[in-house]
DRENRO-276472 format. One record per residue: x, y, z of N, C-alpha, C, O, CB in turn. Coordinates in pm, whole numbers, plus 32768, in hexadecimal, padded with zeros to 4 digits. Each point is the difference from the previous one (the first is absolute). Glycine has a CB too. Example, Ala and Ser with C-alpha at 12.3 -4.5 7.8 and 13.67 -1.06 7.14 Angstrom:
BEGIN
85277DC7830C7FA780778000805A8078800080687FFE80427EDB7F8D803B;809A80DE7F3B8052807780067FB3806D80498033806F801180437F527F18;
//
This chain:
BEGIN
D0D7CE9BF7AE7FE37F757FDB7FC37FF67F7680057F9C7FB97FDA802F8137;7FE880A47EF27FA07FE87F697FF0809A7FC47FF7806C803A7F5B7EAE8026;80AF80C17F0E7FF3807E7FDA7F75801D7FB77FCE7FAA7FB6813180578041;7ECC806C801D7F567FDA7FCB802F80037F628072801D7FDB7EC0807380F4;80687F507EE17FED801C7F7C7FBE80667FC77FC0804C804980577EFA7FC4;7FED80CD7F677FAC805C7FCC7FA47F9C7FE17FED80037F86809F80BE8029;7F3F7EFA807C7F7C7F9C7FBA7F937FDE806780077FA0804C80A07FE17F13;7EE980E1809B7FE97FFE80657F6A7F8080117FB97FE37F9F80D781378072;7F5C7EAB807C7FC27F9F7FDA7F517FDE7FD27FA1801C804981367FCA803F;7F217FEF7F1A7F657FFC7F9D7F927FD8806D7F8F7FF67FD180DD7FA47F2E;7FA2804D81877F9F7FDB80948034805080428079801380097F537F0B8008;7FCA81298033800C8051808380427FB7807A7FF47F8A80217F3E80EA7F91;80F97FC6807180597FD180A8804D7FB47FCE7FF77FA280507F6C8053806F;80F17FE67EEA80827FBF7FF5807D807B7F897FF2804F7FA37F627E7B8082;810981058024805D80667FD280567F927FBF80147F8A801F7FE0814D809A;803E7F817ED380AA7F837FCA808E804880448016806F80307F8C7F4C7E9A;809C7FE8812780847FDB804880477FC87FA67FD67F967FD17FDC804980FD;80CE805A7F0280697FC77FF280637F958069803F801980677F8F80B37F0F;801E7EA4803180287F9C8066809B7FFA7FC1801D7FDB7F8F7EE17F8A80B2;816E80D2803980787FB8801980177F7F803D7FBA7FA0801F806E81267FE1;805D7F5D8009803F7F7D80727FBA800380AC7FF07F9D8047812480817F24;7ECE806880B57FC17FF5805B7F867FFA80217FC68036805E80D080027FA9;7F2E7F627F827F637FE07FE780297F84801D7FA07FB580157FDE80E37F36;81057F2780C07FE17F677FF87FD67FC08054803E7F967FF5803F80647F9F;7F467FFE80B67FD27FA0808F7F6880147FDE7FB17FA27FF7811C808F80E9;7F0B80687F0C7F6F80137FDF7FF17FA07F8D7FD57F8E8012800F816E803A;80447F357F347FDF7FD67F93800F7F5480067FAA7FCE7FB7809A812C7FDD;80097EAA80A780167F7E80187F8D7FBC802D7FC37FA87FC28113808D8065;7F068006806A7F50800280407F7E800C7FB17F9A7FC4802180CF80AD8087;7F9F7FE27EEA7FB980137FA07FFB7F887FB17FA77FAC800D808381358004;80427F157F927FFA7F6D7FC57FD07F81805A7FB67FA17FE6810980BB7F91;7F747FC080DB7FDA7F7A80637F687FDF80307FDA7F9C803E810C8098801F;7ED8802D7F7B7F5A7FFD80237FEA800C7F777F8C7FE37FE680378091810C;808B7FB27E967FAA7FE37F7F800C7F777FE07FB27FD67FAB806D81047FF5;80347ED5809480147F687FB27FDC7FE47F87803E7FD97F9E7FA67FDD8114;7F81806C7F6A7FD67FB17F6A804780307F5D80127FC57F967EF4802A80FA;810C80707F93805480387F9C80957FCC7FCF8037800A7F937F4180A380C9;80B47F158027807180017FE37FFD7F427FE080437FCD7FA88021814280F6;7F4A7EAC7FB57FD17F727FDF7FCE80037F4A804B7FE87FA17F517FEB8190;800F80437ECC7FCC80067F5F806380407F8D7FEF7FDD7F8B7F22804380E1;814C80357FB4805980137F7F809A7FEC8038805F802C7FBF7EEE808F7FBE;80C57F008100807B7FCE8016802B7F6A802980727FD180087F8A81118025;7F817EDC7FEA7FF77F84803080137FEE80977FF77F918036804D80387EEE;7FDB80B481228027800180907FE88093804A7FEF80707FD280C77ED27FEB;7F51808B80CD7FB580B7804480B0805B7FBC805E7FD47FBD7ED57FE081B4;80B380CD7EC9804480388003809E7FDC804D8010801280797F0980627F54;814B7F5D7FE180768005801B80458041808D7FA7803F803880397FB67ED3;8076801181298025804480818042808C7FFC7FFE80588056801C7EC57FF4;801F80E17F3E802780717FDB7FD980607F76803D80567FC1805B7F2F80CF;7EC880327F637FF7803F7F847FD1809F7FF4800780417F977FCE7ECC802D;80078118809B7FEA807B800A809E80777FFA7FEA80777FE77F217F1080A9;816A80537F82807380077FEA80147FFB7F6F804E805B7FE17FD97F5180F6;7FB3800E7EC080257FC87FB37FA6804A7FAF80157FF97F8780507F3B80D8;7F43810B7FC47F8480597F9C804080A1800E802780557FB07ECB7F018098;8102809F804A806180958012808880387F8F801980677FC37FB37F4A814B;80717FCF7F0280A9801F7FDD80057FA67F4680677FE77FC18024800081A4;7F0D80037E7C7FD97FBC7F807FD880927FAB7FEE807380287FAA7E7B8043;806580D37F11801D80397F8E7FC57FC67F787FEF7F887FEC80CE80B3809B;7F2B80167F3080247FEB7F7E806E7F827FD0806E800380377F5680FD7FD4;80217E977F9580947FDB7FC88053802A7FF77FDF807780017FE67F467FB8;80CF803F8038805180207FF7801380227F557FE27FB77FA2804B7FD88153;800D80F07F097FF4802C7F867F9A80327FB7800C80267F8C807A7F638087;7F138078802E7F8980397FD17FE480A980348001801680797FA87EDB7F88;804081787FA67FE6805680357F93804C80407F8E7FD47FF7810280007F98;7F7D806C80987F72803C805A804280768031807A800D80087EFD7F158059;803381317FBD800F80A4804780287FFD807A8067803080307EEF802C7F62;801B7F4380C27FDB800E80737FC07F9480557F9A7FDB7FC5806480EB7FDC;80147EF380D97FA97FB580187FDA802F807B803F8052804280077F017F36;7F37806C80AC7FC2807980777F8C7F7580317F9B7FC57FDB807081957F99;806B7EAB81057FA67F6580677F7E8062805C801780618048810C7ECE800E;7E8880AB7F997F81806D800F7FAD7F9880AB7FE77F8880087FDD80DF7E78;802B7FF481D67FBC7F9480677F6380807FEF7FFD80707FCD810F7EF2811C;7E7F80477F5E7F99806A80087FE17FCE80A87FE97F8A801D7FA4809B7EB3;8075803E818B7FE6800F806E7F8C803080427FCD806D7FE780F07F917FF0;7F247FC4806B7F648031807C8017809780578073802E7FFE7F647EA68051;7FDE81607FE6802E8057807A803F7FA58068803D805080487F07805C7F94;80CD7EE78050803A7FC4805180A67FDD7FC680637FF480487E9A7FBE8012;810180467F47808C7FC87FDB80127F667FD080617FB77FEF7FE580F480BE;7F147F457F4080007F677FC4800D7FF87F5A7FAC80387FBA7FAF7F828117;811080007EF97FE980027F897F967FBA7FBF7FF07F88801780D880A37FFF;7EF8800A7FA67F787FB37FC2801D7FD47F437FB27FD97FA97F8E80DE8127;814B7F667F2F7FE5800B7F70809F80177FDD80508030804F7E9B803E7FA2;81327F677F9080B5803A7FC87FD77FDF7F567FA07FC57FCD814A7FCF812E;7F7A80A47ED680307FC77F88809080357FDB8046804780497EC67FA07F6D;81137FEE7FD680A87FF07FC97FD980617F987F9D7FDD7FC080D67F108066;7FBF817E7FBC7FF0803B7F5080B180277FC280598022804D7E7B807F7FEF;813B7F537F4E806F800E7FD27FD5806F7FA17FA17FE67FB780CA7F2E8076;7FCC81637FCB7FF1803B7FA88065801D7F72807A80077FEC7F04802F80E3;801C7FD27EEC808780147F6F804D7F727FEA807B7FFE80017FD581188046;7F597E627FA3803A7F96801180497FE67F8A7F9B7FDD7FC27FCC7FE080D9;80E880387F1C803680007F847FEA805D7FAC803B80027F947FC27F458089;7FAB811380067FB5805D7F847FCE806480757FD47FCE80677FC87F757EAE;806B817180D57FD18039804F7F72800E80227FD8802B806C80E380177F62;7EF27F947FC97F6A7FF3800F7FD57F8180377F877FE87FFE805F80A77F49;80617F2680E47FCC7F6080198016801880A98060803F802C80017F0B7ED0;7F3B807C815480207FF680797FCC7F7C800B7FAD7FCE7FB58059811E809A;80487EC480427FCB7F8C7FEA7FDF80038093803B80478052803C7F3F7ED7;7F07800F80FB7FFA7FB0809980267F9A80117FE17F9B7FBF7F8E80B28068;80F07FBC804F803E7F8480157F827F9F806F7FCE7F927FEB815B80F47FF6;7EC57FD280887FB37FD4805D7F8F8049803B80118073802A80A77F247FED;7EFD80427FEC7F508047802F7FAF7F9C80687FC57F9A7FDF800D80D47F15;80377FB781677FBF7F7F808D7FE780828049804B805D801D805A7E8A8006;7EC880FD7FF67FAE802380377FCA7FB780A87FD97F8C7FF2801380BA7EFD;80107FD681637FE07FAD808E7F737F8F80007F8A8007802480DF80EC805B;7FCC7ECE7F5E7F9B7F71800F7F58805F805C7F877FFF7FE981987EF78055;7F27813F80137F62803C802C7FDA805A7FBF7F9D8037803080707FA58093;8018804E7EE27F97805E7F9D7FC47FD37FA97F9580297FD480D48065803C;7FF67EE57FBA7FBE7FF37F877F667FE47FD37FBB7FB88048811D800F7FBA;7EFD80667FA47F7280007FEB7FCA809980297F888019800F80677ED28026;806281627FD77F9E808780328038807B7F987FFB807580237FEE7F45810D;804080267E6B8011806C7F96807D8054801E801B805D7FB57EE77FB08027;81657FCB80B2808C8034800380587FDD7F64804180567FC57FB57F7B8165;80027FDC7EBA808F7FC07F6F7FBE805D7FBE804680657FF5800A7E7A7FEA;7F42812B7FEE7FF3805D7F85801080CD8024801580627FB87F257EA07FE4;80B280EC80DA7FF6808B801A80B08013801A803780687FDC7EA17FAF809A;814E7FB27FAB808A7FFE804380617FEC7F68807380297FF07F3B7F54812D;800480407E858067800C7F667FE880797F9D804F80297FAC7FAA7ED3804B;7F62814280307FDC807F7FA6805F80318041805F7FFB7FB17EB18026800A;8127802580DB80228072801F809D7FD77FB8803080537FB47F1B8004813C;80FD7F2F7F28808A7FB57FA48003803B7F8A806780397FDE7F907EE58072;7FA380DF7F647FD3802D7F728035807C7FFB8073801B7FDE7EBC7F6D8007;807E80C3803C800680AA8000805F80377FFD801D80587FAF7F567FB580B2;80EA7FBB8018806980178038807E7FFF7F61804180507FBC7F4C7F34816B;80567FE27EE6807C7FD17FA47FEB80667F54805B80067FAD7FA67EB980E3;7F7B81847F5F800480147FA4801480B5802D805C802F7FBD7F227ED17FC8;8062813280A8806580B68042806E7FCE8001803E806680207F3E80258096;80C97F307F4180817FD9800080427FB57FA380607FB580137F6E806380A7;7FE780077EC0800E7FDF7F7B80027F647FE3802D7FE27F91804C80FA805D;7F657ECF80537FC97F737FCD7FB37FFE7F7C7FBC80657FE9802F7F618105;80147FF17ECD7F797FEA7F757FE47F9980047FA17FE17FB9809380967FA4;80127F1580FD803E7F9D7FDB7FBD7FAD80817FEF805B805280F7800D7F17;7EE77F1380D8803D7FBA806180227F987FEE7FD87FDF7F917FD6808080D8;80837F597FC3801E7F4C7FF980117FEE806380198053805780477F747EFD;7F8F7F8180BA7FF77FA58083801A7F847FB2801F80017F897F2D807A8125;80A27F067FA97FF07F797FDF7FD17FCB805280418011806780487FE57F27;7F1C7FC780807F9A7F94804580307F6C7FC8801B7FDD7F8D7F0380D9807A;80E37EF9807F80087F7180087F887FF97FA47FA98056800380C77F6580F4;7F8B7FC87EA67F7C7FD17FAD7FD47F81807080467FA98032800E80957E9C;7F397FDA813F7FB97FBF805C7FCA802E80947FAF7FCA804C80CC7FAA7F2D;7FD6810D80917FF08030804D7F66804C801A800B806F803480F37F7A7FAD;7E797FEC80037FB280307FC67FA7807680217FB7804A7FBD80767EEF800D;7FEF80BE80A17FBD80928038806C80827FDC7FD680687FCD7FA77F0C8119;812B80727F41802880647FD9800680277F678001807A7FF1805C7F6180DF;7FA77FE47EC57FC17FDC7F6D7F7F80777FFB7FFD80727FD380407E568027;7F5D80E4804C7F8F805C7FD48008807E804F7FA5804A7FDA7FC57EF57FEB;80D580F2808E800B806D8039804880627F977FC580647FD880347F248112;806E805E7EF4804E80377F9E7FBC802A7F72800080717FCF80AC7F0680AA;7F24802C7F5C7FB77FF97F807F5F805F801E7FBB80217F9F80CD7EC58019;7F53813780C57F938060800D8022809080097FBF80647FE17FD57EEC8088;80E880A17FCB804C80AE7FDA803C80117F99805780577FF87FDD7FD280C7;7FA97F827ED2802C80427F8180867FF47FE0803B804C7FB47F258047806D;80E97EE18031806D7FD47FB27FC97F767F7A7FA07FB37FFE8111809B810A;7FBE7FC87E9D7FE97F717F9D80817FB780008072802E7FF97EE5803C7F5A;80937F5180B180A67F817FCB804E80327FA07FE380147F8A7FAD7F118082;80BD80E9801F809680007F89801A7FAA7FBB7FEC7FFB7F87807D806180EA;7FF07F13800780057F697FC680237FD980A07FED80448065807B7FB47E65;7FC37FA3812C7FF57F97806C80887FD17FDA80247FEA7F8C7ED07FCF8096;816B8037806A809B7FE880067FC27F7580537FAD7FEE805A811081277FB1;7F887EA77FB5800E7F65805480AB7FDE8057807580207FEB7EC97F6F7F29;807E8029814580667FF0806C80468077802F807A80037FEE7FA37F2C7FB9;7FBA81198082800F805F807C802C7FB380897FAA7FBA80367F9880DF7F5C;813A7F6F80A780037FD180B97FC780838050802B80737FF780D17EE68006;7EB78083803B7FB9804D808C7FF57FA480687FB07FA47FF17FBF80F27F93;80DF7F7280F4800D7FA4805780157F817FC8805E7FE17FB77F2C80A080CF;7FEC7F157FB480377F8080167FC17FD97F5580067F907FCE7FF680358181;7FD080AD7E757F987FBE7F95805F802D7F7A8047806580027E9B7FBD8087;81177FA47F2D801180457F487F997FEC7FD87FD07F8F800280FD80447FAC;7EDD80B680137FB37FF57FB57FF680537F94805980537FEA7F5E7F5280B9;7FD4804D7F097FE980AB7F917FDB804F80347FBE7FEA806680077FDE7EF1;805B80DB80727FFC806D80297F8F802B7F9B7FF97FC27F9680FD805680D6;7EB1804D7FAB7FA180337FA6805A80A58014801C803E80677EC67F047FBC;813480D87F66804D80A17FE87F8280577FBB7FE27FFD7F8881407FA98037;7E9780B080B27F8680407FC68014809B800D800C804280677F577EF07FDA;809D80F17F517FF980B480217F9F80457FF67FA67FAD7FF1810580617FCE;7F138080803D7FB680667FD78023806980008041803B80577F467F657FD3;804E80877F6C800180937FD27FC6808D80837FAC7FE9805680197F837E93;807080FD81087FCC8050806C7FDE807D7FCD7FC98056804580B47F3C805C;7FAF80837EB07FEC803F7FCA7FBB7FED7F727FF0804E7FA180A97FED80FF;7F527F757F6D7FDC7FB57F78806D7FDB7FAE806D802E80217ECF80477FD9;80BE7F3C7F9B807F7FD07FB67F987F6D7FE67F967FDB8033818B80AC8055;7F347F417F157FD47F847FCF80747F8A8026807480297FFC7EFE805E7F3B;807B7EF580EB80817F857FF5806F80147FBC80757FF080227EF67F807FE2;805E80BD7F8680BD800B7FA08042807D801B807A800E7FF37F447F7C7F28;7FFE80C58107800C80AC807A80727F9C804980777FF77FE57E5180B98069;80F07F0E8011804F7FA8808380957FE57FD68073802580177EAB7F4E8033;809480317F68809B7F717FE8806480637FBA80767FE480197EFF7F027F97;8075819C7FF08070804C7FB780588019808680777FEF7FE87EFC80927F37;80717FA5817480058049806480547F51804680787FFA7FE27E86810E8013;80E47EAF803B80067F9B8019800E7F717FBB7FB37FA0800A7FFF80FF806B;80CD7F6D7F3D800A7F6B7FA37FE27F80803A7FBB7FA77FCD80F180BC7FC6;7F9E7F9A80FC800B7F8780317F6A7FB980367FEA7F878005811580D18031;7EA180137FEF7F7A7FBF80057F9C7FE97F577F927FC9800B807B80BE810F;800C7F907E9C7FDD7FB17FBC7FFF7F717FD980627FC17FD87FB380F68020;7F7B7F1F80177FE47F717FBE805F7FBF7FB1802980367F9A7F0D800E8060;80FB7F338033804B7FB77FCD80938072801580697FE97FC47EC67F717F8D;80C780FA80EF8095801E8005805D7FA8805B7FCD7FB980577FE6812B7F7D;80EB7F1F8016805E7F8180367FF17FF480B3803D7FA8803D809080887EE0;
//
């Protein structure tokens, strides 16, 4: 059903899991108790098949990448407490990006997101990352300041993005994992530069 990873998890007693197709009923259940997540940057709970649609989802079309690696983090029971989306080598082999990082509504506040993104970190960088990127809904303000406390900064901000029922701006924030400076970045990444088309 699952294949373990080499990434192993940054909290004791939870293991990662590679989520297939035969994660989908779990992983669906999951969304379905995160709501808020999916209410605040989609305008609506979780879709019926969106856990399908994260599984068997991708990168744009035409965009390159190495690798993408749908990541679940599991209890000794088999409860998922935790997932994220990583793409590796997203246009550029040093750039990795997060698509998705949701954490179980019952942790939040107990230092899982940050411990659960150092061990992401580590990981992505033994495995030659320098690079990460994401995009955050603007307004979204907790996930904003969450981001911006681990040492991502803004790129630029894409307007009208569709995510579900909403269009809004995207905040495109990266960090360094090795050090490097912004114009380091954008040489690496044209299209996140500021005022780019």
């Amino acid at each position: 059903m699952t294949m373990d990873l080499h990434l192993p998890s940054a909290i004791a007693g939870l293991r990662t899991v590679k989520l297939t197709i035969d994660w989908e009923v779990e992983l669906q259940r999951f969304f379905e108790n995160n709501s808020a997540y999916f209410i605040r940057v989609m305008g609506e709970s979780a879709a019926p098949l969106a856990a399908n649609a994260v599984i068997l989802g991708g990168p744009p079309a035409g965009w390159r990448f190495r690798n993408r690696w749908l990541i679940g983090y599991v209890d000794s029971g088999g409860k998922r407490v935790a997932m994220t989306d990583v793409v590796e080598g997203l246009l550029v082999a040093p750039v990795w990006h997060i698509g998705l990082f949701i954490v179980d509504v019952s942790r939040h506040g107990s230092g899982d997101a940050q411990s659960l993104l150092a061990g992401l970190e580590a990981w992505a960088i033994r495995n030659g990352a320098k690079w990460l990127r994401l995009g955050v809904v603007v307004g979204n303000s907790r996930a904003e300041r969450f981001w911006e406390a681990r040492g991502f900064r803004e790129a630029r901000i894409r307007e009208g993005v569709e995510m579900g029922k909403r269009t809004q701006p995207i905040r495109i924030m990266f960090k360094p994992l090795a050090g490097g400076t912004p114009d380091e970045y954008f040489l690496l990444v044209d299209r996140d530069r500021p005022h780019a088309p």
